[in-house]
N, CA, C, O and CB atoms as a CASP TS submission, in Angstrom:
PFRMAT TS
TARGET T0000
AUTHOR 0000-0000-0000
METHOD Language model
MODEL 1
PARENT N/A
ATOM      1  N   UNK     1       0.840  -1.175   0.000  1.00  0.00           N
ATOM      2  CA  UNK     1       0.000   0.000   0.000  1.00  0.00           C
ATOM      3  C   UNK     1       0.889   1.244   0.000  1.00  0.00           C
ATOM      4  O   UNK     1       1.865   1.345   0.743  1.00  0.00           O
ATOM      5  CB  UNK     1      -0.957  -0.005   1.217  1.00  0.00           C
ATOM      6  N   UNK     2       0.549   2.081  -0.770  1.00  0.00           N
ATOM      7  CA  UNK     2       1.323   3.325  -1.289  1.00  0.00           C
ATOM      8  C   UNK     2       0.646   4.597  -0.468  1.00  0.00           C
ATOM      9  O   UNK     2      -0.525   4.776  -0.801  1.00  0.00           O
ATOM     10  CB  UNK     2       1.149   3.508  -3.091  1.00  0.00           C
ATOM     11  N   UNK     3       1.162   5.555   0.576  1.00  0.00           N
ATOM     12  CA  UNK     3       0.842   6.611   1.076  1.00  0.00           C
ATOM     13  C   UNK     3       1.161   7.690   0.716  1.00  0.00           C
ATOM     14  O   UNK     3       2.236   8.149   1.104  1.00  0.00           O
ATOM     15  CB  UNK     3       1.024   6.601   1.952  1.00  0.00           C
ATOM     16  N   UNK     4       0.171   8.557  -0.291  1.00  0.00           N
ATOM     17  CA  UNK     4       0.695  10.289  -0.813  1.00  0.00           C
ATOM     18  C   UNK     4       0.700  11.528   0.177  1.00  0.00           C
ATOM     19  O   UNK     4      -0.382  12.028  -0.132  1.00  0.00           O
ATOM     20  CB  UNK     4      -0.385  10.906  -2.017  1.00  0.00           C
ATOM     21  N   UNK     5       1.069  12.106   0.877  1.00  0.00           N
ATOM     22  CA  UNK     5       1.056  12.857   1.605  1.00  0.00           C
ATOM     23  C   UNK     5       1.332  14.582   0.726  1.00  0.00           C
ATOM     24  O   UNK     5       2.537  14.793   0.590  1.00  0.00           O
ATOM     25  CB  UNK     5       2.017  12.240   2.628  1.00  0.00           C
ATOM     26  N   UNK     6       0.778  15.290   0.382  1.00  0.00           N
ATOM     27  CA  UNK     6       0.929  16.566   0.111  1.00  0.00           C
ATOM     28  C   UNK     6       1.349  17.712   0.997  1.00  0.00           C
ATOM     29  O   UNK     6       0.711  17.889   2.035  1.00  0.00           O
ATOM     30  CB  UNK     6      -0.052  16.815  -0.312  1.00  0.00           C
ATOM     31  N   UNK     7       2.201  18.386   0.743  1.00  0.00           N
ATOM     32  CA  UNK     7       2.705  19.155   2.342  1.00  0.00           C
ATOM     33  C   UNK     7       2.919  20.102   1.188  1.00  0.00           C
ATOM     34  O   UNK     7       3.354  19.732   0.098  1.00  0.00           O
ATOM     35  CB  UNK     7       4.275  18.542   3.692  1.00  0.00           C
ATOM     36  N   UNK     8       2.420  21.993   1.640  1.00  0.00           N
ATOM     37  CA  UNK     8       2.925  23.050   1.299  1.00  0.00           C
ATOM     38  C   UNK     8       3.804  23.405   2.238  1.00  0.00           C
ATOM     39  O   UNK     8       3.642  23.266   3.450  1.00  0.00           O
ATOM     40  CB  UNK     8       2.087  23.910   1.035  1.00  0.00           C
ATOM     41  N   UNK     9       5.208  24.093   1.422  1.00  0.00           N
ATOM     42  CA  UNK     9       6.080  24.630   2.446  1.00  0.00           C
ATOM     43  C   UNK     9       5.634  26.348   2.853  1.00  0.00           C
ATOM     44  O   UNK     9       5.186  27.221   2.109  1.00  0.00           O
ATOM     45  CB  UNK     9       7.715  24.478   1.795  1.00  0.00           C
ATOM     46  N   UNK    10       5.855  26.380   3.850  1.00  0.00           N
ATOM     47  CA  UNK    10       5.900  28.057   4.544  1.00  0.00           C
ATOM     48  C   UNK    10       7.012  28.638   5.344  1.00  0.00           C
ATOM     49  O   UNK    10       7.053  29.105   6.482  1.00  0.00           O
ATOM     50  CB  UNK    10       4.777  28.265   5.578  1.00  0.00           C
ATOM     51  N   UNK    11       8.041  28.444   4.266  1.00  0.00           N
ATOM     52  CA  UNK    11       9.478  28.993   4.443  1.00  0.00           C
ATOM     53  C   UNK    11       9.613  30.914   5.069  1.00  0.00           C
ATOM     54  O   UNK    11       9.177  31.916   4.503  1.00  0.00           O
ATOM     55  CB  UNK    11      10.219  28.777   2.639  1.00  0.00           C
ATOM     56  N   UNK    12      10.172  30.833   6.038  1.00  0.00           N
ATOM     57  CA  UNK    12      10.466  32.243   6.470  1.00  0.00           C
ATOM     58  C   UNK    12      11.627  32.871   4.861  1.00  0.00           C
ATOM     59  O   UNK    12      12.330  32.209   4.098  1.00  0.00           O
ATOM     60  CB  UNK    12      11.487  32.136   8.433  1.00  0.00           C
ATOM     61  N   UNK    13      11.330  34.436   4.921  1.00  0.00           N
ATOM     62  CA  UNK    13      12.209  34.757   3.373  1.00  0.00           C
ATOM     63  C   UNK    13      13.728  34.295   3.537  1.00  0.00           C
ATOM     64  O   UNK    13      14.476  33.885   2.649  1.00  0.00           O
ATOM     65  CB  UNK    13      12.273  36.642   2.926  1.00  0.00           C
ATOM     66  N   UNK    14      13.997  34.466   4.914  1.00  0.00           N
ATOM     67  CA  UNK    14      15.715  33.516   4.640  1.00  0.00           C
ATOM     68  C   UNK    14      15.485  32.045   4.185  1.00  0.00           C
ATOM     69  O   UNK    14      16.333  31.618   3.402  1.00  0.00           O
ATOM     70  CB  UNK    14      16.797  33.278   6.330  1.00  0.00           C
ATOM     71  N   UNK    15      14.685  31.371   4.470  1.00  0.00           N
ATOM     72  CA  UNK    15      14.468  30.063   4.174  1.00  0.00           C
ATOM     73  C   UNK    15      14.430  29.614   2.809  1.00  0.00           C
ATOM     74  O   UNK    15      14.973  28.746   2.125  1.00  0.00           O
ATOM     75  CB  UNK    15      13.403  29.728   4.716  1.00  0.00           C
ATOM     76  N   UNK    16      13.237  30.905   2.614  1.00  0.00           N
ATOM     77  CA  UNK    16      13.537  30.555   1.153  1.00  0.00           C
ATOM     78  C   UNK    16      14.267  31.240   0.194  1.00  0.00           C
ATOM     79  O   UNK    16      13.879  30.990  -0.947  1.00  0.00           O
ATOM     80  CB  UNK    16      12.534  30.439   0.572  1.00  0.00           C
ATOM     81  N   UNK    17      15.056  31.906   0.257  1.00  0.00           N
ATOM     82  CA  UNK    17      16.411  32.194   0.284  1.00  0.00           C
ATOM     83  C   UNK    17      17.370  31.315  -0.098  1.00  0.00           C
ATOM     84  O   UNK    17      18.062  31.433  -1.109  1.00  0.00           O
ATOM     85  CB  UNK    17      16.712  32.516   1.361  1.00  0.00           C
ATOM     86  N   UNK    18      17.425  30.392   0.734  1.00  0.00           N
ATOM     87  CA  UNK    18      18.012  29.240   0.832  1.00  0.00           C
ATOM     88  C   UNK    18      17.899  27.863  -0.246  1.00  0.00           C
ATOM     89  O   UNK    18      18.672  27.338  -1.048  1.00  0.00           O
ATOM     90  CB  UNK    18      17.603  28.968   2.019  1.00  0.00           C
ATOM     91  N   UNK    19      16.433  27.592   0.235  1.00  0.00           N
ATOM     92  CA  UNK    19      15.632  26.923  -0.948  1.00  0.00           C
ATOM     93  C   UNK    19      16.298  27.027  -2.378  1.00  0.00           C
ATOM     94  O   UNK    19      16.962  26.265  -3.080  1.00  0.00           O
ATOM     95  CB  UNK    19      14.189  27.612  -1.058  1.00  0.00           C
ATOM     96  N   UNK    20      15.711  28.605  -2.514  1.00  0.00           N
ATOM     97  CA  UNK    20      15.942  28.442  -4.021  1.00  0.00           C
ATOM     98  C   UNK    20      17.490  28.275  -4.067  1.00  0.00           C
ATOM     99  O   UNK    20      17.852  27.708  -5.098  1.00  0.00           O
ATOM    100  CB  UNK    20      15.380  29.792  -4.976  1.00  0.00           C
ATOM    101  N   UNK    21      18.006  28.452  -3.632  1.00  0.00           N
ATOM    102  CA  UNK    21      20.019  28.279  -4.011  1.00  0.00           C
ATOM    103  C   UNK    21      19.762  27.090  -4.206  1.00  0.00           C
ATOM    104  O   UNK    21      19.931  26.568  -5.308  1.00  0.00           O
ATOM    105  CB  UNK    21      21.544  28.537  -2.701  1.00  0.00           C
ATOM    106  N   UNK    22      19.215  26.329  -2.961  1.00  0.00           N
ATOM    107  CA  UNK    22      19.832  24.619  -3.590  1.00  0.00           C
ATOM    108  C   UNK    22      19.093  24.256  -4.242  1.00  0.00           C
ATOM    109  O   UNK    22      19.026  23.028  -4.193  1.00  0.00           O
ATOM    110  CB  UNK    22      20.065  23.340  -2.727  1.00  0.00           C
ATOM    111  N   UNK    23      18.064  24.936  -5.260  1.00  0.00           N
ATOM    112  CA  UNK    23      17.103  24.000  -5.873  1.00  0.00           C
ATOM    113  C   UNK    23      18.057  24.364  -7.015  1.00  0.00           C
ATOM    114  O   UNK    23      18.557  23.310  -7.410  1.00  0.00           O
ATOM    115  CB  UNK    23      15.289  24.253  -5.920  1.00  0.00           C
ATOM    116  N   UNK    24      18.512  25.383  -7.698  1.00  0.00           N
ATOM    117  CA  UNK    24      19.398  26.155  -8.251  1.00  0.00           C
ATOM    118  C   UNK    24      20.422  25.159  -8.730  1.00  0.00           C
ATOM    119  O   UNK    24      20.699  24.869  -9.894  1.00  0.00           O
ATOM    120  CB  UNK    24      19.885  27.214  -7.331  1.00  0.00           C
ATOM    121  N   UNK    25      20.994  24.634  -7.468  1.00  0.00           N
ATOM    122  CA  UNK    25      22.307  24.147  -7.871  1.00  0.00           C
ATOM    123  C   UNK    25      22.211  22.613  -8.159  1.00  0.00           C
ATOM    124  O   UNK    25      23.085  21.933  -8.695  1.00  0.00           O
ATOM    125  CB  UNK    25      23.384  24.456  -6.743  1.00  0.00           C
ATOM    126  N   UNK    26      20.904  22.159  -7.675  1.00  0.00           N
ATOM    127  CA  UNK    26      20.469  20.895  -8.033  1.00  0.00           C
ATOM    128  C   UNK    26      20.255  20.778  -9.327  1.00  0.00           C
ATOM    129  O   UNK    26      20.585  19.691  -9.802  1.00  0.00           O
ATOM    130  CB  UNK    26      19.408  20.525  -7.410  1.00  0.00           C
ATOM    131  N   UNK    27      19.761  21.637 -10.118  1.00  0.00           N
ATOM    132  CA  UNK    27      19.284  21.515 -11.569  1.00  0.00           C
ATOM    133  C   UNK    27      20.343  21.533 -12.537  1.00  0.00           C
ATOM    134  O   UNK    27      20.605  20.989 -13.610  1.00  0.00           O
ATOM    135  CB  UNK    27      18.356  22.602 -11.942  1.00  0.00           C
ATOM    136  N   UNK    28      21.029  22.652 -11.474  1.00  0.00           N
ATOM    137  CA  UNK    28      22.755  22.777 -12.177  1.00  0.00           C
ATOM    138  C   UNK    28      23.257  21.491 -12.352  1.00  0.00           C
ATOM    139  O   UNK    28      23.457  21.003 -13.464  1.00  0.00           O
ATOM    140  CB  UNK    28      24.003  23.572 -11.151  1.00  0.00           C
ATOM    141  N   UNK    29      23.485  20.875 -11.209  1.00  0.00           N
ATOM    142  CA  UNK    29      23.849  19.746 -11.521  1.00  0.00           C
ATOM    143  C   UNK    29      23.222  18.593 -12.029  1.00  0.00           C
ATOM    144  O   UNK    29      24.041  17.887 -12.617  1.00  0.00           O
ATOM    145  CB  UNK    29      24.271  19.507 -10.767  1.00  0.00           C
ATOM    146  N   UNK    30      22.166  18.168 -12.026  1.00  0.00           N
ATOM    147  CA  UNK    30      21.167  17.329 -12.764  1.00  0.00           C
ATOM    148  C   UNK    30      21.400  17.478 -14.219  1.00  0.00           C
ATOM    149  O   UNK    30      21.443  16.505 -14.971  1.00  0.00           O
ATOM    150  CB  UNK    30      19.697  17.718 -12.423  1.00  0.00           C
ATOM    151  N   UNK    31      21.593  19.062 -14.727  1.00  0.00           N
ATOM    152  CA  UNK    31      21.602  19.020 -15.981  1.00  0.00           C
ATOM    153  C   UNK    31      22.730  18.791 -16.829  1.00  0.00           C
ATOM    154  O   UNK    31      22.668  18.597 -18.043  1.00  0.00           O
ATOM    155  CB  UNK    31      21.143  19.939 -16.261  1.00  0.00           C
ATOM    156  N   UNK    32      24.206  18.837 -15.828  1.00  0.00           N
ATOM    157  CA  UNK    32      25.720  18.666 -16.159  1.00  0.00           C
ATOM    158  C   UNK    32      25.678  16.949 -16.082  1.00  0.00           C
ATOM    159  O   UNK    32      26.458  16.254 -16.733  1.00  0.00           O
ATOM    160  CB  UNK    32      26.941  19.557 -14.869  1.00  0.00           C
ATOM    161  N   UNK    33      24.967  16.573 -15.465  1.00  0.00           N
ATOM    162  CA  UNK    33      24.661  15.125 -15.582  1.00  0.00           C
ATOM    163  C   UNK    33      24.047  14.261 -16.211  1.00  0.00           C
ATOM    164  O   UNK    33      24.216  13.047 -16.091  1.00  0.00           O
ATOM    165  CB  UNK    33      24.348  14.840 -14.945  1.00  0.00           C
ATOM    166  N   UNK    34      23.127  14.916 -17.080  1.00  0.00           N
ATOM    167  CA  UNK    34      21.950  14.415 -17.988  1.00  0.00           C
ATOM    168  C   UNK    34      23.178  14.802 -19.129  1.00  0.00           C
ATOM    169  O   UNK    34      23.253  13.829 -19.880  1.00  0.00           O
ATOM    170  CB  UNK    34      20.080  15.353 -17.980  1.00  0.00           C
ATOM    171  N   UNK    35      24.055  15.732 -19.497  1.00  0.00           N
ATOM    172  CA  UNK    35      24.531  15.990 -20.300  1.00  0.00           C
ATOM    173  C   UNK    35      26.128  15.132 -20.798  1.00  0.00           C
ATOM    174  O   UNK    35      26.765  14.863 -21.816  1.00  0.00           O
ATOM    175  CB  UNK    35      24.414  17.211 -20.008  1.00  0.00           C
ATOM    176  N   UNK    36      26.206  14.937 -19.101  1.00  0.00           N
ATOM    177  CA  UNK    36      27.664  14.127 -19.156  1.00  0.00           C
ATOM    178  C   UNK    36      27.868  13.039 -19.938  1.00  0.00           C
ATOM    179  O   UNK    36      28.876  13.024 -20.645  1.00  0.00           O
ATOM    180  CB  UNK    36      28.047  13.597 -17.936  1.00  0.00           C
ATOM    181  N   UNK    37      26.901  11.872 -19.957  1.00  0.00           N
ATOM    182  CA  UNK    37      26.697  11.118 -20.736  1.00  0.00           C
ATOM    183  C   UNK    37      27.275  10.786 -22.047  1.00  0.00           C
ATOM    184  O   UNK    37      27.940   9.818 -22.416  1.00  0.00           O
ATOM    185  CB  UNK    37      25.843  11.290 -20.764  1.00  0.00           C
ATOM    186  N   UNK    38      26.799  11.970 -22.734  1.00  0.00           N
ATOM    187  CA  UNK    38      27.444  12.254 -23.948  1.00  0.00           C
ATOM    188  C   UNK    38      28.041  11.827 -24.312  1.00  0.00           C
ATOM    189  O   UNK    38      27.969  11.138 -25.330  1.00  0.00           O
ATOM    190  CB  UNK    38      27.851  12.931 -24.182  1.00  0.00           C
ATOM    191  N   UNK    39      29.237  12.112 -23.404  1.00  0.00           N
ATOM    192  CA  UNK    39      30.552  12.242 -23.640  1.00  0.00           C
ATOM    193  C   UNK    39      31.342  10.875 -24.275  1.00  0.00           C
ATOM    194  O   UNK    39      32.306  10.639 -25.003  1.00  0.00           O
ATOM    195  CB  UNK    39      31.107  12.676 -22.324  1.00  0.00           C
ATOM    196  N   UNK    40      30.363  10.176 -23.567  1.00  0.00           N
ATOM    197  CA  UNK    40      31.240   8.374 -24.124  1.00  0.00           C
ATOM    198  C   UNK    40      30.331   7.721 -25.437  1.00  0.00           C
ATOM    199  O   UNK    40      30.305   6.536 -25.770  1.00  0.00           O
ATOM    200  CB  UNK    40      31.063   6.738 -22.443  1.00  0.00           C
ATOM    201  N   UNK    41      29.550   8.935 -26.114  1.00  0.00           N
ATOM    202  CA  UNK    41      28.909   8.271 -26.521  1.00  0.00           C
ATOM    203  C   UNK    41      29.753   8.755 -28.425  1.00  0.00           C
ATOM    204  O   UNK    41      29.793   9.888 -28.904  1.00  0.00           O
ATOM    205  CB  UNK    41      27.238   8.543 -25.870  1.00  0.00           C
ATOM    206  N   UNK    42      30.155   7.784 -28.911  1.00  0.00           N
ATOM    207  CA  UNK    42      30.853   7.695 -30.204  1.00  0.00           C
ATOM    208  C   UNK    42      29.604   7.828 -31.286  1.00  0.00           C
ATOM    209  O   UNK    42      28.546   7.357 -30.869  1.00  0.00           O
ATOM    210  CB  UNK    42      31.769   6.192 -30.342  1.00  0.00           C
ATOM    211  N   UNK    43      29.582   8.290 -32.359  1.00  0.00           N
ATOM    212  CA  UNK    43      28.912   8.050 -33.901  1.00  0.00           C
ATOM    213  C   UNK    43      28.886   6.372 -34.636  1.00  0.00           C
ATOM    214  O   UNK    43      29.551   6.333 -35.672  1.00  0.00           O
ATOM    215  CB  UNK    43      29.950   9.084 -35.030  1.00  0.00           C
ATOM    216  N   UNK    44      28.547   5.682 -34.436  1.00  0.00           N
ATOM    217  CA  UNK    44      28.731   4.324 -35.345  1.00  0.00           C
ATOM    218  C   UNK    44      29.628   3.613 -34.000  1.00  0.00           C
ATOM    219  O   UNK    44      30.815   3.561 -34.322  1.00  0.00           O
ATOM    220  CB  UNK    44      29.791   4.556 -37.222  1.00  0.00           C
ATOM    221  N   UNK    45      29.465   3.228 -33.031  1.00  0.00           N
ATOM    222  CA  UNK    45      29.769   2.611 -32.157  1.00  0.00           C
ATOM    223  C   UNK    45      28.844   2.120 -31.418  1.00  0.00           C
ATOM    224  O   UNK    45      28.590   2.886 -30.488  1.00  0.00           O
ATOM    225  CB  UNK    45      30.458   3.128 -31.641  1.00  0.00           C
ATOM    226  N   UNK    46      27.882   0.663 -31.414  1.00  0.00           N
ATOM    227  CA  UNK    46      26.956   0.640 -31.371  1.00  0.00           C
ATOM    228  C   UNK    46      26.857  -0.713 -29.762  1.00  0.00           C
ATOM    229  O   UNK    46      26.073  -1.130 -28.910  1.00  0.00           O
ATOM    230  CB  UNK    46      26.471   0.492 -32.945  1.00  0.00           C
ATOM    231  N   UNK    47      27.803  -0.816 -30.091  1.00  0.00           N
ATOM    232  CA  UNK    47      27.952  -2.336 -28.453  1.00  0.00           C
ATOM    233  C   UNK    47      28.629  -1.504 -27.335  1.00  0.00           C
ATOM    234  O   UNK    47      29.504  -0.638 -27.346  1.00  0.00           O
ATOM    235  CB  UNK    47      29.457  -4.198 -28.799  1.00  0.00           C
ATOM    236  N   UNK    48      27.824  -2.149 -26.279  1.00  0.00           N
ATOM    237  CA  UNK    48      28.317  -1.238 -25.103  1.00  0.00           C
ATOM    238  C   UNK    48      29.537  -1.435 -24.729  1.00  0.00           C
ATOM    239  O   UNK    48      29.971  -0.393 -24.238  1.00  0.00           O
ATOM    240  CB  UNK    48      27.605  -1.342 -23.934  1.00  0.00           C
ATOM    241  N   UNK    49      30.349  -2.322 -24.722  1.00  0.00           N
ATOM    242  CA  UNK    49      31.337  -3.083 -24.769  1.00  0.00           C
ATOM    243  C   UNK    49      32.592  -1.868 -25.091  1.00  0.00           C
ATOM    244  O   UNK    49      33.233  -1.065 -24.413  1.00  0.00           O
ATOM    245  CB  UNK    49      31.043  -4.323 -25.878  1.00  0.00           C
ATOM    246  N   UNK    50      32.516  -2.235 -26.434  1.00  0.00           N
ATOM    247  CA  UNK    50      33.308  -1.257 -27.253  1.00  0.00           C
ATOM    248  C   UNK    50      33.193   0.657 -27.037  1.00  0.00           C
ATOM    249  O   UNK    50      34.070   1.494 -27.249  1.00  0.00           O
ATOM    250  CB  UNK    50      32.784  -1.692 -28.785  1.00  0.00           C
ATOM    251  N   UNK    51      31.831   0.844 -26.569  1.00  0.00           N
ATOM    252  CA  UNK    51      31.659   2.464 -26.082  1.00  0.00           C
ATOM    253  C   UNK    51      32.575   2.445 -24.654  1.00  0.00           C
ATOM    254  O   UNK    51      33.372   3.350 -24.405  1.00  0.00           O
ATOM    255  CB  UNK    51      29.712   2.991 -25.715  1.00  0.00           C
ATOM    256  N   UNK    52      32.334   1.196 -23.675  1.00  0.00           N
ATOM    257  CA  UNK    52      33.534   1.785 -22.159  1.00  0.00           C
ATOM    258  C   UNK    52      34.855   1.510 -22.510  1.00  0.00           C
ATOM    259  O   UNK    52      35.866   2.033 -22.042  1.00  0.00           O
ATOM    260  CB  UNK    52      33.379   0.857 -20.462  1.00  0.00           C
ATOM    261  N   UNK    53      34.756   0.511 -23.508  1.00  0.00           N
ATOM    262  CA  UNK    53      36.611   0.603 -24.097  1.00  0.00           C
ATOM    263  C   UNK    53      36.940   1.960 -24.533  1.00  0.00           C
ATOM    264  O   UNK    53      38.099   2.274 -24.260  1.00  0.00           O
ATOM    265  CB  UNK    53      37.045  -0.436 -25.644  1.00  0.00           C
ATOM    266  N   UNK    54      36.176   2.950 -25.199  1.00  0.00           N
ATOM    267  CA  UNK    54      36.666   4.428 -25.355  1.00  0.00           C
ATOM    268  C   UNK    54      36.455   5.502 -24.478  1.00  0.00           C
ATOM    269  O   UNK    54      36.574   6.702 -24.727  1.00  0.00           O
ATOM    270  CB  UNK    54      36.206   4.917 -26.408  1.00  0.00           C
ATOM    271  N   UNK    55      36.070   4.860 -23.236  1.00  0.00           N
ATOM    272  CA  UNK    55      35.793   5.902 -22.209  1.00  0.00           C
ATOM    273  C   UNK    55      36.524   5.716 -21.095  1.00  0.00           C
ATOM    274  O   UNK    55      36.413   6.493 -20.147  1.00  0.00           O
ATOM    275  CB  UNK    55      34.453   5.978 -21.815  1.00  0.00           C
TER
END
């Protein structure tokens, strides 16, 4: 059995202050990570095998 609980936050303005920085830097990084990937990924190199041999 699965429990949803909905909660609004009511951050004081330093709080959320705060908030948004790390939501900020989360996306930052989420998106340097969604992107990193890439990087091992070759044109016409199609077995995974052979893609971590070039990475």
């Amino acid at each position: 059995m699965k429990l949803v609980v909905q909660v609004k936050l009511l951050p004081t303005p330093l709080q959320a202050t705060a908030l948004e920085a790390t939501l900020r830097a989360c996306n930052e990084a989420a998106a340097w990570a969604s992107g990193s990937w890439r990087t091992g990924w070759t044109p016409g190199v199609s077995r995974t095998a052979a893609r971590r041999a070039r990475t």
